[in-house]
C-alpha positions in Angstrom: -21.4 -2.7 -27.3 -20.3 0.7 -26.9 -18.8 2.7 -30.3 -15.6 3.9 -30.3 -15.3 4.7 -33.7 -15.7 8.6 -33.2 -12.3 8.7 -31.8 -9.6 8.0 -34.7 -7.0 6.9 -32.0 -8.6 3.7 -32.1 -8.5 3.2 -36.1 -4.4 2.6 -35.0 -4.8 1.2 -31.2 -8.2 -0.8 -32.2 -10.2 -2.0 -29.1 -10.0 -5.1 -28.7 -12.8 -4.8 -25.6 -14.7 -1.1 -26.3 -16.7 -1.9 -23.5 -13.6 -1.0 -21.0 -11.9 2.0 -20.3 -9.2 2.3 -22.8 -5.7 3.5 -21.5 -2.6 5.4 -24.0 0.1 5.3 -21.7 3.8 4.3 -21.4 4.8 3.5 -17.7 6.3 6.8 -16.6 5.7 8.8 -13.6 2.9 10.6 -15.1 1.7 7.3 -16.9 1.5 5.3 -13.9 -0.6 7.9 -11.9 -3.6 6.1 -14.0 -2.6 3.0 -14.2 -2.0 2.4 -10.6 -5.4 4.8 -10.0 -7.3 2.2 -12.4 -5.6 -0.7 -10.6 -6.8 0.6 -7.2 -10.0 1.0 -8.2 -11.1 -2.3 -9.5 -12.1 -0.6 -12.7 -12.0 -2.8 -15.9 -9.9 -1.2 -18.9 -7.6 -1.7 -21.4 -4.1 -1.1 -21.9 -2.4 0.5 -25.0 1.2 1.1 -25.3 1.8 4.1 -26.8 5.8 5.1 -27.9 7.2 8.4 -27.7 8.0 10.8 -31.3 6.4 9.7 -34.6 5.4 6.8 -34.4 3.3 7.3 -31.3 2.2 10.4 -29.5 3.0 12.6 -32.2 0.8 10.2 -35.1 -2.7 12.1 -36.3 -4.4 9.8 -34.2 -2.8 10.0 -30.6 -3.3 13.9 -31.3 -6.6 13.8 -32.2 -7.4 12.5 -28.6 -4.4 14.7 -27.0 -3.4 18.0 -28.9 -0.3 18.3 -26.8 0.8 15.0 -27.6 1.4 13.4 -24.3 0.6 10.5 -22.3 -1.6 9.2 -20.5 -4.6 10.0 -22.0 -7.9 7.8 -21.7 -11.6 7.1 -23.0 -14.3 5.9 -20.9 -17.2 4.7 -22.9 -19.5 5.0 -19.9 -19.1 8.8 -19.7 -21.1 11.5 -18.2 -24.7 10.5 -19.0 -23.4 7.6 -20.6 -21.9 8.9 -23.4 -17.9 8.0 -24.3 -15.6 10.5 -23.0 -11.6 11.1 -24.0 -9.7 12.7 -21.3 -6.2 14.2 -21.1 -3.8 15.6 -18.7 -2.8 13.0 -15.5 -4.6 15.0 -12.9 -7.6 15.7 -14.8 -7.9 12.1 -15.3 -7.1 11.4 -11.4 -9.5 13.4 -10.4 -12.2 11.9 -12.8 -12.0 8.5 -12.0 -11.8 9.1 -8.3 -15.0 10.9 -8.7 -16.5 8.1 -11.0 -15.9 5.8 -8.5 -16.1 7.1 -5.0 -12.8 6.7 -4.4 -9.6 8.3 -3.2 -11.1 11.4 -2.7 -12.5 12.3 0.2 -16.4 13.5 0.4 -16.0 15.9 2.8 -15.9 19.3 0.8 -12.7 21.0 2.6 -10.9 17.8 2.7 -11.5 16.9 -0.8 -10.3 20.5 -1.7 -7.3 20.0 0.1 -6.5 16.7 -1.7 -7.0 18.2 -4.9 -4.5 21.5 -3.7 -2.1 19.0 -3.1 -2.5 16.7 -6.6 -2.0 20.4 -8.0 1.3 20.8 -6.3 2.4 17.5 -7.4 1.2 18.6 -11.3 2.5 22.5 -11.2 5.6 21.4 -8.7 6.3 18.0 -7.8 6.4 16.5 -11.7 8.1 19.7 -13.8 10.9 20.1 -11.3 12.0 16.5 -10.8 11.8 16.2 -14.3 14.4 18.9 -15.0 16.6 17.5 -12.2 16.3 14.1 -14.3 17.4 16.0 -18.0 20.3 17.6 -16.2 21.6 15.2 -14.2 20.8 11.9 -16.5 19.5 12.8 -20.2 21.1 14.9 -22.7 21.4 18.5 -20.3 23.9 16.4 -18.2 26.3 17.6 -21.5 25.9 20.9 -21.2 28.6 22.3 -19.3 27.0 25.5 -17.4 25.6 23.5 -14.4 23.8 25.9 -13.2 20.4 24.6 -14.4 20.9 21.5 -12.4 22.1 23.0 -9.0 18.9 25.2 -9.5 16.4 22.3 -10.4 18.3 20.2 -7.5 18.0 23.3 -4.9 14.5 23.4 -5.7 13.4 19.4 -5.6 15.1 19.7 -2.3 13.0 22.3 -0.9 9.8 20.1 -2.5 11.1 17.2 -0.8 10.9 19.5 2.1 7.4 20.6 2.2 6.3 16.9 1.6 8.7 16.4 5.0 6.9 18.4 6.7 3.7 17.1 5.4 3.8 13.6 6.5 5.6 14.5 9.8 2.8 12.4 11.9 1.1 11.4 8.6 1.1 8.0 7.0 -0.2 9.5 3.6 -0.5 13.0 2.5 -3.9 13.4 3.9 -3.7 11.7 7.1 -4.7 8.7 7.4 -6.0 8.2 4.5 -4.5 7.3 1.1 -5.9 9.4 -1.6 -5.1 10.6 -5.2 -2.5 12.9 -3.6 -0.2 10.0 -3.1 -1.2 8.5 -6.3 0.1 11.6 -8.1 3.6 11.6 -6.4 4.4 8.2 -5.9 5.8 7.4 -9.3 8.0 11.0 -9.5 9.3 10.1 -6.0 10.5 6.8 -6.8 12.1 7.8 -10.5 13.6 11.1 -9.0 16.0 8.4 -6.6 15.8 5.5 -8.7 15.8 5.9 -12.5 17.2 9.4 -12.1 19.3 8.2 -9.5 19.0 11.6 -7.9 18.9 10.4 -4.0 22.4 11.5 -3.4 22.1 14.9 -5.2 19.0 15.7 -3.5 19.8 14.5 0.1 17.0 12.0 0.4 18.8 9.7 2.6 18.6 12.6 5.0 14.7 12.6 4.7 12.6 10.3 7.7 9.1 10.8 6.6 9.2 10.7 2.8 11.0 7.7 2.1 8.9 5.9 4.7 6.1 7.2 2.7 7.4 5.6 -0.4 7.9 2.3 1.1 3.9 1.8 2.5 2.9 3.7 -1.3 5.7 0.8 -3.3 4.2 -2.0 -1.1 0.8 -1.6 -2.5 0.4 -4.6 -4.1 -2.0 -2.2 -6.8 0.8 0.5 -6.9 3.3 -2.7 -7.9 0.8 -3.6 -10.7 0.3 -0.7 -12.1 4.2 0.3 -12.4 4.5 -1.6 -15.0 1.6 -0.8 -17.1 1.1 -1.0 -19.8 4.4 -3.4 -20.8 6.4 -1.9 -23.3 7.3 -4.5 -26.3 
């Protein structure tokens, strides 16, 4: 049985199966990247349901796994050489387990470069600006009365949604024909920036052909459905 005890996050989340992959997430667009990546996979873990502030990501023990104190965040206790490993960061851990496994990511060098060029879009691009378009236009920033943060984060999620336009213009996924991690990364920001957001107006998507096709084959996915809503929140 493998020993978690090194890592103090599980002194508060205790394992109740240390021989799976243990998951710290809350079912947000950067939460469900791994949740749905674990659920496509097949890989056996563990679900923790982590809350935001005090009580959660900001406790001694949630840090001590993520110093920035943000979800998801994992450990594997059959890491590299077989040793437990604790990983942070969504597209770090993306990019992990589609390397653990084979899967999502292509073996060919140039296309698995491109893949990962294009998980790094959604990470530097894709998540930070719909994000902002969501504080502005639903959160607290929708009372601050100079609106010119949100016309900018809403001129610039269109131009995004542009670029992924483009992209799947005679695509079915962001790398052809083949789903990948790329898809995984965007799927979840995608459907919040139209639906918990509810952006879609501000941001022209009914105007879009390809990307809201896109999101339809990606929200069909019977492990994309699955992994939205891990893990459940109490």
């Amino acid at each position: 049985m493998p020993d978690l005890s090194a890592f103090p996050i599980t002194k508060r989340w205790p394992a109740a199966h240390p021989e799976r992959l243990q998951l710290y997430s809350v079912p947000t667009p950067n939460g469900v990247k791994v949740s749905i990546m674990l659920e496509e996979t097949g890989l056996p873990y563990e679900a923790h349901a982590i809350e935001f502030g005090a009580d959660g990501t900001r406790t001694p023990e949630f840090l001590s796994l993520n110093p920035n104190g943000k979800i998801p965040a994992i450990i594997d206790p059959d890491g590299p050489g077989g040793a437990p490993l604790g990983l942070f960061e969504s597209g770090a851990i993306l990019l992990y387990l589609a390397e653990k496994t084979g899967q999502f990511l292509p073996q060919d060098p140039a296309r698995r470069w491109e893949t990962i060029a294009w998980v790094f879009f959604q990470m530097a691009a894709i998540g930070p600006m719909f994000g902002q378009v969501g504080y502005f236009h639903k959160f607290a920033g929708r009372e601050i009365a100079d609106k010119r943060p949100l016309e900018r984060y809403v001129h610039e999620s269109k131009r995004l949604l542009g670029i992924l336009e483009a992209r799947l213009d005679g695509r079915s996924w962001i790398m052809g024909e083949e789903y990948s991690i790329a898809d995984i990364s965007m799927l979840g920001w995608v459907r919040n920036l139209i639906g918990f957001y509810g952006a879609g107006d501000l941001v022209g998507f009914s105007g879009l052909k390809h990307v809201p096709a896109w999101l339809e084959r990606g929200l069909a996915r019977p492990a994309v459905q699955r992994g939205l809503e891990i893990p459940r929140r109490s």
